[in-house]
C-alpha positions as CSV (number, residue, x, y, z in Angstrom):
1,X,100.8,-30.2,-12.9
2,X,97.9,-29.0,-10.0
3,X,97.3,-31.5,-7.2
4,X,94.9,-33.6,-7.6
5,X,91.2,-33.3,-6.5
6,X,90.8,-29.5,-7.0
7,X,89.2,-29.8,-10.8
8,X,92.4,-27.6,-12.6
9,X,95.0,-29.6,-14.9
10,X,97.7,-27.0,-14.6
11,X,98.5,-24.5,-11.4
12,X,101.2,-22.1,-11.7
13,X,101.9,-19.8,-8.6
14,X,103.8,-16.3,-8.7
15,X,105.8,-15.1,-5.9
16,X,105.6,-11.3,-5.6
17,X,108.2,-11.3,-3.1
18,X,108.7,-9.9,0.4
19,X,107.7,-6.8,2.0
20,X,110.1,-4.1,0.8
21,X,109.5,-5.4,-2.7
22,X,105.3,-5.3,-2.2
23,X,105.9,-1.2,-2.0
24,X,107.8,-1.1,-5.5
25,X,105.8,-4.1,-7.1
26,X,104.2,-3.1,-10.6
27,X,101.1,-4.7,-11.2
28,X,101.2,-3.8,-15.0
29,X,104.4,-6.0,-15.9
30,X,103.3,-8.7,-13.2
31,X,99.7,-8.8,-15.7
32,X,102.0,-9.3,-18.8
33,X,104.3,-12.1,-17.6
34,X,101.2,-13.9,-16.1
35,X,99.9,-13.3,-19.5
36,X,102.7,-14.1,-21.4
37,X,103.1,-17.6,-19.5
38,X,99.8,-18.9,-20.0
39,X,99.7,-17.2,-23.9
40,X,97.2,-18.6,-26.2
41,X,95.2,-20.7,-23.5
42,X,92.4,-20.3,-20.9
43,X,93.3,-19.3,-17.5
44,X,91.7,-18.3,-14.2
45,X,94.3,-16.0,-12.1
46,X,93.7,-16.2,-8.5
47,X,95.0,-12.9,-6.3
48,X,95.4,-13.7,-2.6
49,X,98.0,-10.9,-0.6
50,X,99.6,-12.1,2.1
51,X,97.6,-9.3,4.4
52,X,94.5,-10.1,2.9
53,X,92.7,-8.8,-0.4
54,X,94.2,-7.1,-2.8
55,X,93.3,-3.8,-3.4
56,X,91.1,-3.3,-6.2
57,X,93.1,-1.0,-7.6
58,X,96.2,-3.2,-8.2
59,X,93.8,-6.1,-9.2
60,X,92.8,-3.8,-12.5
61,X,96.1,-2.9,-12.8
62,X,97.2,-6.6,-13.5
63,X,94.1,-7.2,-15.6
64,X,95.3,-3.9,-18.0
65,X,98.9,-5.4,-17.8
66,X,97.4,-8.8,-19.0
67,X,95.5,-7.5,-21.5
68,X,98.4,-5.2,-22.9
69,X,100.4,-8.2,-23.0
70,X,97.9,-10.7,-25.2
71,X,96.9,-7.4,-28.1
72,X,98.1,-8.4,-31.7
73,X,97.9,-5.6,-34.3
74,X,98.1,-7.9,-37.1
75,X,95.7,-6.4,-39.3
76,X,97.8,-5.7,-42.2
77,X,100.2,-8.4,-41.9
């Protein structure tokens, strides 16, 4: 559950770990478990990087990964 007072019922916060582990990070699989963890309901996702902004860049990257995650062919099933 979020705290209360900031309007969300639901927060869920990902750790992307320390700094040797920000050079390796892959921002495609990080967009498919974000996706995969709120599957099948709304979501707002939130990037904040510990030295700022994220790069655009890596912020499309999740999106794409995210995307990847939540396609269905199920059109002959």
């Amino acid at each position: 559950p979020a705290p209360p007072g900031n309007g969300v019922e639901r927060l869920i916060a990902v750790g992307i770990g320390g700094e040797a582990d920000r050079a390796k990070l892959d921002w495609l699989a990080l967009g498919g478990f974000i996706a995969g963890k709120v599957s099948g309901r709304t979501a707002t996702v939130v990037l904040d990087g510990p030295a700022g902004p994220v790069p655009p860049e890596d912020a499309a990257r999740l999106a794409l990964g995210a995307r990847l995650r939540a396609y269905k062919f199920d059109r002959y099933k």
